[in-house]
MIRODREN-391784 format. One record per residue: residue number from 1; residue in one letter; y, x, z of N, C-alpha, C, O in turn. Coordinates in nm, 2 decimals, always signed. Last residue first. Layout:
SITE   nr  rest    n_py    n_px    n_pz   ca_py   ca_px   ca_pz    c_py    c_px    c_pz    o_py    o_px    o_pz
SITE  NUM     a       Y       X       Z       Y       X       Z       Y       X       Z       Y       X       Z
...
END
This chain:
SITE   nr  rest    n_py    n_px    n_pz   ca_py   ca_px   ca_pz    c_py    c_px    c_pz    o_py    o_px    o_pz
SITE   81     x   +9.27  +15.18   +0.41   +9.22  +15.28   +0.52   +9.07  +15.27   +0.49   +8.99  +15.34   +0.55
SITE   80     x   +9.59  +15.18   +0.19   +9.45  +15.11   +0.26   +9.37  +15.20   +0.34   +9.41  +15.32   +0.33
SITE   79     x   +9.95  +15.18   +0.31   +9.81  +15.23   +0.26   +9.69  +15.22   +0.31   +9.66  +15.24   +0.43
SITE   78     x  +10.13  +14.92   +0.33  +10.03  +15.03   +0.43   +9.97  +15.04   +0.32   +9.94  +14.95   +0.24
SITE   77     x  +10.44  +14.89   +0.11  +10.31  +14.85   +0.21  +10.21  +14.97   +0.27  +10.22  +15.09   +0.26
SITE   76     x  +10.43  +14.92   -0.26  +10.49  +14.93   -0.11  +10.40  +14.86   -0.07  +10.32  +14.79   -0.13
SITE   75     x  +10.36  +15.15   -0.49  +10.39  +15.04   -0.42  +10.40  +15.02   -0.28  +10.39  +15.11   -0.19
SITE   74     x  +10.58  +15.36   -0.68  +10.47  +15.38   -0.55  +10.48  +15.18   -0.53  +10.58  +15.10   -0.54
SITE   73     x  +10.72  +15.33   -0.98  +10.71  +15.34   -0.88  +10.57  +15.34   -0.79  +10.46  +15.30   -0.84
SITE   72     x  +10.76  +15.66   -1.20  +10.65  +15.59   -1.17  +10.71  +15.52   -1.01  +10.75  +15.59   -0.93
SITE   71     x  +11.08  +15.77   -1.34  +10.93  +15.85   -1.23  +10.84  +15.69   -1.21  +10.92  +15.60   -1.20
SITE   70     x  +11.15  +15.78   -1.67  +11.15  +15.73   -1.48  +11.03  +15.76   -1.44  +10.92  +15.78   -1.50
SITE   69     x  +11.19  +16.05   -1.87  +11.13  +15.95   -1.82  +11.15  +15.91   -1.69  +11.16  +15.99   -1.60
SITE   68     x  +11.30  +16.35   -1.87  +11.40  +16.23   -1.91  +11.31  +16.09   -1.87  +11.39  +16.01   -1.82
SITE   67     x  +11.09  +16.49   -1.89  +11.13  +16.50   -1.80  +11.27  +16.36   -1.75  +11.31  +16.32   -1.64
SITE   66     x  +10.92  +16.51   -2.15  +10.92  +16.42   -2.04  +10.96  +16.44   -1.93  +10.88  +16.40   -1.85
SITE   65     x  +11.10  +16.69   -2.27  +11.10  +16.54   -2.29  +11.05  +16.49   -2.17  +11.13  +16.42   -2.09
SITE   64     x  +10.95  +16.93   -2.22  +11.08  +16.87   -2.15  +11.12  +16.76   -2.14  +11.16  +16.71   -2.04
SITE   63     x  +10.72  +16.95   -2.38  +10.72  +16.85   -2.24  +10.85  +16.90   -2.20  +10.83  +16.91   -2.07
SITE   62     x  +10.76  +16.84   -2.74  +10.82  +16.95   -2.57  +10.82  +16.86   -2.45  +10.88  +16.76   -2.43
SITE   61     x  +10.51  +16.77   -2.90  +10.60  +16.75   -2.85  +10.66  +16.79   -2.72  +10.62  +16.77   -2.61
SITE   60     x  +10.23  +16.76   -3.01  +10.28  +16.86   -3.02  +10.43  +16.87   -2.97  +10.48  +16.98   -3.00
SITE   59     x  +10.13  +16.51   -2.97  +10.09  +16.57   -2.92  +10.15  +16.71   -2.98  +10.05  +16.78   -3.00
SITE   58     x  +10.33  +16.34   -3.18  +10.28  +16.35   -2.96  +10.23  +16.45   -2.91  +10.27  +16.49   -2.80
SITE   57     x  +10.24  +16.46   -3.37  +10.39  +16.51   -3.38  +10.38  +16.46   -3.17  +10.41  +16.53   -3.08
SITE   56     x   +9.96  +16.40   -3.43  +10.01  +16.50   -3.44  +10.12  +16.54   -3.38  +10.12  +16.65   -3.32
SITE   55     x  +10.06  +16.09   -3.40   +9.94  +16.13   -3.33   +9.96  +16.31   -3.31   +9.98  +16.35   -3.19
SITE   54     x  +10.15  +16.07   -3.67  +10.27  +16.03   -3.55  +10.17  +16.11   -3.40  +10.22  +16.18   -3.31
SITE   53     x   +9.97  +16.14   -3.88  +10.13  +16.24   -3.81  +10.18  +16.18   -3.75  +10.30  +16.20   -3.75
SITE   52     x   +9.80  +15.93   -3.84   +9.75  +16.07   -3.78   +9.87  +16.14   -3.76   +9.90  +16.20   -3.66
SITE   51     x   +9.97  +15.70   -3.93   +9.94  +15.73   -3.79   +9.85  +15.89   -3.72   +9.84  +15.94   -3.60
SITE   50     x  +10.00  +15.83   -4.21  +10.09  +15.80   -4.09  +10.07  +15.80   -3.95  +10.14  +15.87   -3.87
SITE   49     x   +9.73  +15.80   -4.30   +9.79  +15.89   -4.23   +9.93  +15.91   -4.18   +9.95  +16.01   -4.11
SITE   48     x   +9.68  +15.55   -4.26   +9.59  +15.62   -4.17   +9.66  +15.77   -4.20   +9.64  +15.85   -4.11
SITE   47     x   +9.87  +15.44   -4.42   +9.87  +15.42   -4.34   +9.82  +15.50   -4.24   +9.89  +15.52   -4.14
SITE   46     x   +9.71  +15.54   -4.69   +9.88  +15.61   -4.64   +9.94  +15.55   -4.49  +10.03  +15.60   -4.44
SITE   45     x   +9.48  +15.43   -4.69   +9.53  +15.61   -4.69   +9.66  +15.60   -4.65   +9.70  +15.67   -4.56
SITE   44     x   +9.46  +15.11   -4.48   +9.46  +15.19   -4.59   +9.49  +15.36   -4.58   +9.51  +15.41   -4.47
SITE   43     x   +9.17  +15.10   -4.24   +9.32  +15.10   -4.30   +9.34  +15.16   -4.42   +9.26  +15.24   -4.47
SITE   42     x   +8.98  +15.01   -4.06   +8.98  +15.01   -4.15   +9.12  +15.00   -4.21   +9.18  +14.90   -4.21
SITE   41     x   +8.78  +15.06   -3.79   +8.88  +15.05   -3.78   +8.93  +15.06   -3.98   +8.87  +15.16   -4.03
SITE   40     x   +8.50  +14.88   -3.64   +8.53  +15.01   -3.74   +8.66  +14.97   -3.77   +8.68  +14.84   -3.76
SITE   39     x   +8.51  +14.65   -3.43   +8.53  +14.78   -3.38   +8.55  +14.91   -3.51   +8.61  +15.02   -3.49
SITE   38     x   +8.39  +14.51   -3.59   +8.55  +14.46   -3.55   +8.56  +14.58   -3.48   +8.68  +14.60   -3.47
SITE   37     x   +8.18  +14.54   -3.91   +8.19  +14.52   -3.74   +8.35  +14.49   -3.70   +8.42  +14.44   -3.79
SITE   36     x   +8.29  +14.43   -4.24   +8.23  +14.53   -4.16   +8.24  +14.47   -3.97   +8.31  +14.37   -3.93
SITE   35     x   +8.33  +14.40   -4.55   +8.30  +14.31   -4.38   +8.28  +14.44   -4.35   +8.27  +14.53   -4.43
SITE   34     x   +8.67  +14.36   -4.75   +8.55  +14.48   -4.70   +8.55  +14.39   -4.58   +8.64  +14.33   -4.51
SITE   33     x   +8.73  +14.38   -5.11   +8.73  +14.27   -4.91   +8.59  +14.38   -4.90   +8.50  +14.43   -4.96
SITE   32     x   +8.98  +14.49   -5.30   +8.86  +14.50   -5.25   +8.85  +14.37   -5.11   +8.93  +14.30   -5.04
SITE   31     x   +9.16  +14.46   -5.61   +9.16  +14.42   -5.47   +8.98  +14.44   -5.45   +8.89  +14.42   -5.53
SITE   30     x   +9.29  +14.68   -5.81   +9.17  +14.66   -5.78   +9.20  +14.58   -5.63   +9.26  +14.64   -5.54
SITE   29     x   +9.59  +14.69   -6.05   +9.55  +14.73   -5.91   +9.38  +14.65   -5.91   +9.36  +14.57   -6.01
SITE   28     x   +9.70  +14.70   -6.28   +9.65  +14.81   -6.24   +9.64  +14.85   -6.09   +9.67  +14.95   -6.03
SITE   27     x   +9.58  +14.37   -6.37   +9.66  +14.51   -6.42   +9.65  +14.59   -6.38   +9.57  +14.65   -6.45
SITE   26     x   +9.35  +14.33   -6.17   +9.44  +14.23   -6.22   +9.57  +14.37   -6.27   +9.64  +14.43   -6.19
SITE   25     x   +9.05  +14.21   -6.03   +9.07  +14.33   -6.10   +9.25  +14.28   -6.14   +9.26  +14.16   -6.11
SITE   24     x   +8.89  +14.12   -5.69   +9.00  +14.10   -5.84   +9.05  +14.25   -5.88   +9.07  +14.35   -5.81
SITE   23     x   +8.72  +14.25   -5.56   +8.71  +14.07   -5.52   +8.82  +14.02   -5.67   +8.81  +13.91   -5.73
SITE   22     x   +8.44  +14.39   -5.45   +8.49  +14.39   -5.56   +8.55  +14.19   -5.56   +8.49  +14.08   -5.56
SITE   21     x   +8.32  +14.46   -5.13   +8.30  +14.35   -5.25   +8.45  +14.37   -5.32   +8.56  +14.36   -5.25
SITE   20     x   +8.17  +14.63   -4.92   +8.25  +14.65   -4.97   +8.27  +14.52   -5.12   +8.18  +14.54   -5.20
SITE   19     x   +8.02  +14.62   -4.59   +7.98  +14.55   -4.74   +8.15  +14.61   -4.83   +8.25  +14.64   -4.76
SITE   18     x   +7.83  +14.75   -4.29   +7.96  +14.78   -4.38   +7.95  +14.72   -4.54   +7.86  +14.77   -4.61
SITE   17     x   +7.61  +14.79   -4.20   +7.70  +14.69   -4.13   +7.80  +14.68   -4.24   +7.87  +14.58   -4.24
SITE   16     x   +7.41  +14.98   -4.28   +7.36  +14.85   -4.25   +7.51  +14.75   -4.24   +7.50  +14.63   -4.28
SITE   15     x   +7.64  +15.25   -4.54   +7.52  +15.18   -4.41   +7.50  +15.03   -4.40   +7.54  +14.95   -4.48
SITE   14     x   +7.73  +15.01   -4.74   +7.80  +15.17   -4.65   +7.70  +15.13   -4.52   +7.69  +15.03   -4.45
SITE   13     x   +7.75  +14.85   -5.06   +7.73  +14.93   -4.86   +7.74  +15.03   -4.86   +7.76  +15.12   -4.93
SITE   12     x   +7.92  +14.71   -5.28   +7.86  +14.83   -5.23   +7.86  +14.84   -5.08   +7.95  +14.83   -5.00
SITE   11     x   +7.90  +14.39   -5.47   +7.94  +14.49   -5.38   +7.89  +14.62   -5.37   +7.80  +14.65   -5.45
SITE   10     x   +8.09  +14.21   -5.71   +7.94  +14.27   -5.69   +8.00  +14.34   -5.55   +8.12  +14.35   -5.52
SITE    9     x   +8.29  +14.05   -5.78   +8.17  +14.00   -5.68   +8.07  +14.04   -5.66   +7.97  +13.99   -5.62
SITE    8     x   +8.35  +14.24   -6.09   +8.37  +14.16   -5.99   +8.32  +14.07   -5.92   +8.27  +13.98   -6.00
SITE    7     x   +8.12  +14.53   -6.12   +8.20  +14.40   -6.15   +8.28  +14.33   -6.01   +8.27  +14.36   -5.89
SITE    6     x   +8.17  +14.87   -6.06   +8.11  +14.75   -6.02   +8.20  +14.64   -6.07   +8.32  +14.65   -6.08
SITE    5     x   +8.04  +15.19   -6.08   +8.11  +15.14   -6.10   +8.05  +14.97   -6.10   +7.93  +14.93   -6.13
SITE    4     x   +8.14  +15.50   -5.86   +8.04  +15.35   -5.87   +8.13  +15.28   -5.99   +8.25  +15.29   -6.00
SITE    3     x   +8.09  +15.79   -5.73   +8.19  +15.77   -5.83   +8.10  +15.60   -5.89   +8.00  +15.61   -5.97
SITE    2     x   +8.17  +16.03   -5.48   +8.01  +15.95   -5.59   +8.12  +15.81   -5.61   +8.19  +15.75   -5.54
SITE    1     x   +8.22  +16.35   -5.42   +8.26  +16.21   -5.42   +8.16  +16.13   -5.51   +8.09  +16.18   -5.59
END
């Protein structure tokens, strides 16, 4: 782990695209602003892993279940030729 230490409005990169800026220090929390592209996806830890055990728990889930789902309709009309 590499371990920085930074004032406030200073930043750190992360590769070419990614800025990390020290934005308020304020009792015992740190706010950060992070730029980065709109495709890197950026969440906090307890969030990102929430969604990896909901991600886990689908994909390990009894396909019986899906048996309880409605069937898909067909559309209607001639099929194209």
């Amino acid at each position: 782990m590499l371990i920085l230490t930074r004032k406030i409005d200073e930043a750190i990169r992360v590769g070419d695209d990614i800025r990390i800026v020290l934005v308020q220090i304020k009792g015992g929390q740190v706010r950060l602003g992070i730029e980065c592209p709109s495709h890197v996806r950026v969440l906090r830890e307890e969030l990102y892993e929430a969604v990896r055990q909901e991600n886990l728990n689908a994909v390990s889930s009894d396909p019986k279940h899906l048996a309880h789902l409605p069937r898909p309709k067909r559309p209607q009309g001639k099929p194209s030729e």
